[in-house]
C-alpha positions, 0 to 999 in steps of 0.5 A, a space after each residue: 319874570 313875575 308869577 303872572 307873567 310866568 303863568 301867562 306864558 305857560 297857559 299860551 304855551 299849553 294852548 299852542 301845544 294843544 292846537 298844534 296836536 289837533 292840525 298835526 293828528 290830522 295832517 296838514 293835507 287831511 286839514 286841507 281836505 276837511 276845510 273843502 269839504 265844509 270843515 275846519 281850517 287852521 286859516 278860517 276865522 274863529 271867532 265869526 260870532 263875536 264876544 259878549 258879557 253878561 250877569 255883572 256881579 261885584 267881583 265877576 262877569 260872565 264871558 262868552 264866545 263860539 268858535 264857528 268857523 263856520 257858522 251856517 253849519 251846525 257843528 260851526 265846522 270845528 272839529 268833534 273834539 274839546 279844544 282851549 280858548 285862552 281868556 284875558 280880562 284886562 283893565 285897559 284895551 291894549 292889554 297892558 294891564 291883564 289881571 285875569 286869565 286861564 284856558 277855558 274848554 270849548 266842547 263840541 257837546 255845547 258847540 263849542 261855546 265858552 261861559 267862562 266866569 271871570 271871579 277876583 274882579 273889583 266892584 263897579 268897574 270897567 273891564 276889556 275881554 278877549 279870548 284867543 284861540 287857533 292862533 287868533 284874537 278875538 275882538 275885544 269886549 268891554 264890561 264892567 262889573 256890578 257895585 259892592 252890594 254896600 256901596 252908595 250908587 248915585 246912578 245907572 243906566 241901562 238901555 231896555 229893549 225887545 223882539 227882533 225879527 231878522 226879516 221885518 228890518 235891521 237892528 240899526 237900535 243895536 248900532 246906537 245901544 252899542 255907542 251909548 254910555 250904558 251900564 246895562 243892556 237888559 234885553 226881555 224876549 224875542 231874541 230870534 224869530 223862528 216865524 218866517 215873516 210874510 213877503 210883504 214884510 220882508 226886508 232882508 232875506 234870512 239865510 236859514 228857513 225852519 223845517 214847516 214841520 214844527 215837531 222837525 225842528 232840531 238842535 242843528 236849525 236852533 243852532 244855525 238860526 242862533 249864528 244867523 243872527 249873531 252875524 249881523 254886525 250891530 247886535 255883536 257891537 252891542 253884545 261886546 260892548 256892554 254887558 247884558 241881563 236877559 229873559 227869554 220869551 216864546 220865540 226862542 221855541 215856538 210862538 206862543 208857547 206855554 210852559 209844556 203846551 204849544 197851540 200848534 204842536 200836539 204832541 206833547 213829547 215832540 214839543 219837549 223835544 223841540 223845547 229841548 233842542 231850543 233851549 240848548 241852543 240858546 244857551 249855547 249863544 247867550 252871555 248866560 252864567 253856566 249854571 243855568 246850562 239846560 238839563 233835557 227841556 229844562 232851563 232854570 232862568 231866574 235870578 236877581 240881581 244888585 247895583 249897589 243899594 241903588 237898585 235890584 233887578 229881578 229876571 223872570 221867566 214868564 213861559 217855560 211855567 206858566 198856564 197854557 191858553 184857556 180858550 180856544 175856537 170862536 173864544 180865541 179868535 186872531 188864530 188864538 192871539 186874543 180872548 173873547 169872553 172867555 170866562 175861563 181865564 179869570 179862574 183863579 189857580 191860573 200862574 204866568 210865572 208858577 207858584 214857586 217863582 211867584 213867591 221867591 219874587 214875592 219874598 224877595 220885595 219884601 225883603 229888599 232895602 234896594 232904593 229902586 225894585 225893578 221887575 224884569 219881564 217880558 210883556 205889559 203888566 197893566 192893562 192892555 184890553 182892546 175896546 173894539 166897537 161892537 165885539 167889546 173887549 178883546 184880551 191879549 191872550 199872551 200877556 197878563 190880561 190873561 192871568 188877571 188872578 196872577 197879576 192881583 196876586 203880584 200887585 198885592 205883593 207889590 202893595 205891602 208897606 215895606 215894598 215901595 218904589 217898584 218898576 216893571 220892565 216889559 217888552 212882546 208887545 211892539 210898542 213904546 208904553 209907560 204906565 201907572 199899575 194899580 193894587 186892582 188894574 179894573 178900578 180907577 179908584 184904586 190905588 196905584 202902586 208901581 209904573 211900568 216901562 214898556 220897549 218897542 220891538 228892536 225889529 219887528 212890526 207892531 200893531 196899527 195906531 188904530 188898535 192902540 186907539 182902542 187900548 187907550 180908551 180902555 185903560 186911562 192909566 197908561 200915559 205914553 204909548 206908541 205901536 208905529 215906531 222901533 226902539 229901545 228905552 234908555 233908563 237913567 235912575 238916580 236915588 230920586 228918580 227914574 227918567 226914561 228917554 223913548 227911541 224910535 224910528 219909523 217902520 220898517 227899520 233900515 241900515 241908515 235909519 235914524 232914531 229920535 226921542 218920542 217922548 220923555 218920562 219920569 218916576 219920582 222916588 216915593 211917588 209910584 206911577 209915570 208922568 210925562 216929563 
């Protein structure tokens, strides 16, 4: 027997031992009662949630699963106790070819969620992934790992997307992410909703509804809302079969928050508190690598990432450092989803990202030799004023137009000699928007120095096409846009070039709909700013 076979034998041996110890400490008449009573049962199927994969580096990936029995269940009705998952990754879906494995710790302490770590892999290659555990298989994953740092890319392709609200409609988007030839998923926020949506706008029931007390919200409601959305089919078909870069934007918490600030929760300690419970929660439900598992209200969520020397993503966290709301009362109208003539705004100390991540981004595209620079972040980056008749201007007061010092101070970053070839990744904002970004955004004269890619809502509603009427006329720089339809945006990127193919379909989103391409459109190497292909 070979040592891997032999390691293999024992680490299953090990683990049936261990399971058998949990049904035989309980009996099987006491595990029969406990599965009644909403517990956990040796027959009950384990892995409710799927498997997912994230953070791709050359020689490792980030595998995960639950154990959830259970799922609507806080607990996921597993036993309060640590119990192995076994893991395998394995060069082809059969299994014939394992060349990773081990016996990982799912603890009731992170509900019983695995991260596991999965080191010695090749570069930019193709994996399959499984876990097992009371006796089952998991469904099996696909990944693939990122390209040797040195390594001469000639392409990759990612699938952007954004903001799904369980209740506005289905995330069919996922269904043909899932079937795309993709290398990434990259997805910026909104991953649940812990706002209930309107009766009108309803087109599916959720099966669980928060407390209306914000600062009731517990780690059980985040854990049970997490699983709520793991269970539809499409969004575990695209978790396992892709890998997936993530950032996080206010719903994950509560709308419109801002770093230790929420506009509906006074209290600031019982907002940490919720925060807190979120962030856990999140944690315990994403393809996230484990040293980013959270410490009381804190999370660190940055990071950057290589594809060869083709490109370099870097993952920003725009809300768990940034400024709170500037303005309030008849200067925030929209119940504070707009500023009007609120001069306090321009004040230039204000940050989205803090001072300490603008200037690890700053320093990190100064020292890139990456072909492409792509920003990743939650919201549009250029200009999203809405030049409404009689009123005058209306800023959004969730995006950057809120912190138009910030963004100059990115731009300029962006607008140093060695910095070229720069792209922004955005979601939030629930339409299909691709746009030049220029050193000052309020001069046409200035010079443009980047483009940004902005993705439609997987879900949820956007904004009406008379709004995006007003945004237009206010910024002549945006090239492409469109609120009325759900999607993605697919990203081909090639050392001469970036092409962005817009999918959509029309509101609300049902089981069968059927996505189209809106539009089409290019950024050729050394030339900063979009056409229309």
């Amino acid at each position: 027997m070979q040592r891997r076979d032999l390691f293999r034998s024992l680490s299953r041996a090990a683990a049936a031992i261990a399971w058998q110890q949990v049904f035989a400490s309980a009996g099987r008449a006491q595990a029969t009662e406990v599965a009644d009573a909403g517990g956990w049962s040796e027959s009950a199927e384990v892995f409710t949630l799927g498997v997912a994969s994230g953070e791709p580096q050359p020689e490792s990936v980030v595998l995960w699963t639950r154990l959830a029995p259970r799922p609507l269940q806080a607990d996921g009705g597993v036993p309060a106790r640590a119990l192995p998952v076994q893991w395998e990754v394995a060069l082809d879906g059969r299994f014939n070819q394992v060349v990773r494995q081990g016996v990982a710790v799912a603890d009731p302490a992170v509900a019983h969620s695995v991260h596991v770590v999965a080191e010695g892999l090749q570069p930019g290659r193709e994996y399959f992934y499984r876990f097992a555990a009371g006796g089952q298989h998991s469904p099996v994953g696909r990944t693939r790992t990122a390209p040797a740092p040195d390594a001469r890319v000639g392409s990759l392709r990612m699938a952007l997307a954004s903001c799904q609200h369980y209740e506005h409609g289905h995330f069919t988007a996922h269904r043909e992410i899932a079937a795309a030839d993709v290398d990434l998923v990259v997805f910026v926020g909104d991953y649940i909703y812990t706002t209930e949506a309107p009766r009108h706008a309803r087109q599916r029931t959720h099966p669980h509804v928060f407390a209306r007390d914000l600062g009731e919200r517990s780690l059980a409601d985040y854990r049970i809302h997490h699983a709520s959305y793991k269970l539809d089919a499409d969004l575990r078909a695209a978790h396992a079969a892709h890998p997936w870069l993530m950032v996080w934007d206010d719903h994950e918490v509560l709308a419109d928050y801002a770093g230790d600030h929420d506009p509906y929760l006074t209290d600031a300690r019982a907002f940490l508190a919720v925060r807190a419970a979120a962030y856990k929660a999140y944690f315990e439900h994403v393809p996230v690598s484990p040293h980013r598992v959270p410490a009381d209200a804190s999370m660190p969520m940055q990071g950057r990432f290589q594809w060869g020397q083709l490109a370099d993503l870097w993952l920003l966290d725009t809300r768990q450092h940034r400024d709170a709301a500037p303005c309030h009362g008849v200067h925030a109208p929209m119940d504070g989803k707009v500023l009007w003539r609120c001069p306090a705004a321009e004040v230039p100390s204000r940050t989205m990202l803090g001072q300490s991540q603008e200037d690890w981004l700053a320093e990190g595209l100064a020292g890139s030799m990456a072909a492409w620079k792509f920003i990743v972040q939650t919201t549009q980056m250029s200009p999203g004023l809405m030049h409404a008749p009689l009123l005058g201007d209306l800023v959004y007061a969730e995006g950057w137009d809120a912190f138009p010092a910030a963004r100059a101070r990115l731009m300029e970053a962006i607008a140093q000699p060695r910095v070229q070839d720069v792209v922004v990744l955005g979601g939030d904002v629930h339409r299909h928007v691709a746009a030049n970004l220029r050193l000052n955004p309020r001069d046409a004269s200035s010079p443009i120095v980047a483009s940004e890619v902005v993705t439609s809502s997987i879900s949820s509603k956007g904004l009406s096409e008379l709004v995006n009427a007003w945004i237009k006329r206010a910024n002549p720089d945006i090239v492409h846009m469109r609120s009325d339809e759900r999607g993605y945006v697919l990203l081909d990127v090639s050392p001469r070039q970036v092409r962005c193919e817009f999918r959509g379909t029309l509101h609300p989103v049902k089981a069968q709909s059927k996505f189209r391409t809106q539009a089409r459109c290019v950024i050729e190497r050394g030339v900063p700013g979009v056409r229309k292909a």
